[in-house]
C-alpha positions as CSV (number, residue, x, y, z in Angstrom):
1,X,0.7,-19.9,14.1
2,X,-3.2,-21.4,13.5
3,X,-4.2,-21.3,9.9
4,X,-7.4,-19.5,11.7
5,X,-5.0,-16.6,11.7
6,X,-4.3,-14.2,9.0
7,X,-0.8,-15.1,9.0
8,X,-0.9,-18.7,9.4
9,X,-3.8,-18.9,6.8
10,X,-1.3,-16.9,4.1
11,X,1.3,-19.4,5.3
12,X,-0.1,-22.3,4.8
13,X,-1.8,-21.8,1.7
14,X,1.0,-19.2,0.2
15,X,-1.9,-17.0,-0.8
16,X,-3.7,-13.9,0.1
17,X,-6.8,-14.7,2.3
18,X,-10.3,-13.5,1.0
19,X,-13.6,-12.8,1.9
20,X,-16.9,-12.5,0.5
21,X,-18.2,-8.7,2.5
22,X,-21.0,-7.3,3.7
23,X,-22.1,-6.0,0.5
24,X,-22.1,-8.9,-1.5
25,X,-18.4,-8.6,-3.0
26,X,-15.7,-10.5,-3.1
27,X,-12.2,-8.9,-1.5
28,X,-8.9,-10.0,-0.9
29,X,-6.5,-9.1,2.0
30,X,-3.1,-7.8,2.0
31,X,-1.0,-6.2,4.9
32,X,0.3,-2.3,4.9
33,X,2.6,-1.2,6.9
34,X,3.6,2.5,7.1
35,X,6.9,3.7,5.7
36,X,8.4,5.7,8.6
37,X,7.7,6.1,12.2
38,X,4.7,7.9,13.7
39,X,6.2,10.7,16.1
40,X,6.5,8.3,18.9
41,X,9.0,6.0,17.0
42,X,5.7,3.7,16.2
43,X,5.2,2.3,12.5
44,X,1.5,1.9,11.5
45,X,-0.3,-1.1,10.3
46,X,-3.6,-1.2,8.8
47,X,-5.3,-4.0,6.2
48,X,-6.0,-3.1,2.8
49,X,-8.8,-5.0,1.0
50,X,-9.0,-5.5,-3.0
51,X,-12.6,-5.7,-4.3
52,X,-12.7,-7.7,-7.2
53,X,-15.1,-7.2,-10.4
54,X,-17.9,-9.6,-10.5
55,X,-16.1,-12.4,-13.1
56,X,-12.7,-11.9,-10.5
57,X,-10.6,-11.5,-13.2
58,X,-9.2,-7.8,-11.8
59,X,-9.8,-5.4,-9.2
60,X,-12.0,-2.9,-9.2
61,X,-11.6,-0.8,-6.5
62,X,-9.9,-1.1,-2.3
63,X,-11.0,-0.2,1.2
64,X,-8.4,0.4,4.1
65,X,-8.9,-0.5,7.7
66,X,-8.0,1.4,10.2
67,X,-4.4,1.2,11.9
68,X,-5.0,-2.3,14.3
69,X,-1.3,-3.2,15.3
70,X,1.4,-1.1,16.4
71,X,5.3,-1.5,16.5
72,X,8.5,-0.5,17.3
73,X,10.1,-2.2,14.1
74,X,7.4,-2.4,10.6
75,X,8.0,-6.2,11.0
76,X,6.6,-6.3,14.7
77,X,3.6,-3.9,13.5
78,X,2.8,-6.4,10.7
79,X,3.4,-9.6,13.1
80,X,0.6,-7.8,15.2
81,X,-1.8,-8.2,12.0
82,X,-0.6,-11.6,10.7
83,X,-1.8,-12.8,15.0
84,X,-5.5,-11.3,14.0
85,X,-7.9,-14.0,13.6
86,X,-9.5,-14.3,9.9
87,X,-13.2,-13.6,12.1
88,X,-11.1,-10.5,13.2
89,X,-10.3,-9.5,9.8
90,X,-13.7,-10.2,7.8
91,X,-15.0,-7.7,11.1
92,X,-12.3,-5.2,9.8
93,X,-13.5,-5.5,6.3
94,X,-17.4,-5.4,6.9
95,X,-16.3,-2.1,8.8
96,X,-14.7,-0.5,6.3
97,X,-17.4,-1.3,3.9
98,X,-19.6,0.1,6.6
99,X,-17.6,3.3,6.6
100,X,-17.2,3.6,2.6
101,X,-18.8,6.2,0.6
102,X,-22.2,4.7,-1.2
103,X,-20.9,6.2,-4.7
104,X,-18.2,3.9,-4.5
């Protein structure tokens, strides 16, 4: 797997990948998958980003994506998010910063 990917990135440098977003802030990545089965059999799998406080020393808040890989097993729904390219993933990010509530 490419380090370009998420997976191969998080490989390679045994570390979460981060990001600088949209708004200025600096997040880091991590993979969710759901717990149980959808009613089609399907488990879930979404990316949930960690904002960090301006020094980095602690988080200070999180933004989901929505569910972008699907799978019969939760290890072939998180394969389909460690294939996304990091591009992909800062687009995820910048969307759910897009989508976030201002107060935040």
């Amino acid at each position: 797997m490419s380090e370009f990917t998420l997976g191969g990135y998080m490989r390679k440098h045994d570390r979460a990948a981060a990001f600088g977003g949209s708004d200025g802030q600096a997040y880091s990545v991590a993979i969710y998958v759901d717990e149980e089965p959808d009613v089609r059999g399907r488990y879930g799998a979404a990316l949930l980003f960690v904002r960090w406080s301006e020094s980095g020393d602690r988080p200070v808040g999180h933004l989901e994506s929505d569910t972008l890989a699907w799978g019969r097993t939760p290890g072939e729904a998180e394969a389909g998010l460690e294939a996304l390219s990091l591009y992909d993933v800062k687009a995820a990010l910048d969307e759910a910063i897009a989508k976030a509530p201002v107060s935040w």
